[in-house]
Structures are given as C-alpha cells and as structure tokens.
Steps between C-alpha positions, in 0.01 A plus 500: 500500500478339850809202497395206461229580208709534220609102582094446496416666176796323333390173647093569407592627139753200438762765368834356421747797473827287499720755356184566244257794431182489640251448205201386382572280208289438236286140477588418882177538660495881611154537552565230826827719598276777502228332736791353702635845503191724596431183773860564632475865550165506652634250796720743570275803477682680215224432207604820315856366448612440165799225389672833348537647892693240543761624283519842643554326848790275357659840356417691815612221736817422312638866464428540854735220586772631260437351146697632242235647245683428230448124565124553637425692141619146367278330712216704467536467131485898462632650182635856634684506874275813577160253503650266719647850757178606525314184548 
C-alpha cells in the first residue's frame, strides 16, 4: 500500500487501534463502518481490499522491521506461533 493511504483508510473508517484489536463490535453501527469502509478503499482505488489485509500487512510490515514474533503472535491474537510465522 502506497504511504500515505493506510493514514486515509484509518481516518475514512474512524478506526481507533490505540493499543486495541481492530474489530467490528457488535451493536456499534457496522453496517455504516462498512459503507465508510468500501467508500475509503474505492478513493484510493483498492475496492477489493478487505479490513483482514490489513492484518497481514501489520504482520508483514512489522517482521520486516525486526518484531519479535513471539510478541506479534500476542498481538495478532494467534493461538499457535506457526500461524502468526507464516502470516
């Protein structure tokens, strides 16, 4: 992803990811994060991107600048070590 557009789609979607997953809760509106979200992505260009990509970028991104994977399995909420290796 282009820098720059991860900012955007954060900003569009109204994520707040302070030190939090990512979800979509339950009784807070998601069929308006999903039009914000599918509204987001198509500015960009990227309509076939999914909220879930986003995950495999965070694990890509951060094991390419050195994250420990024992503390990204942690983050990523991953069960076994070998899902979060070969994410």
């Amino acid at each position: 992803m282009p820098r720059g557009q991860d900012r955007h789609l954060v900003g569009a979607v109204g994520a707040n990811c302070g030190g939090g997953k990512l979800v979509a809760l339950p009784g807070r509106n998601t069929a308006r994060q999903a039009v914000r979200w599918r509204s987001a992505v198509a500015e960009i260009g990227r309509d076939k991107l999914r909220v879930h990509d986003l995950r495999h970028t965070y694990a890509w991104l951060s094991r390419r600048a050195g994250a420990d994977l024992r503390l990204l399995q942690k983050a990523m909420g991953h069960a076994p070590i070998t899902v979060t290796a070969h994410t």
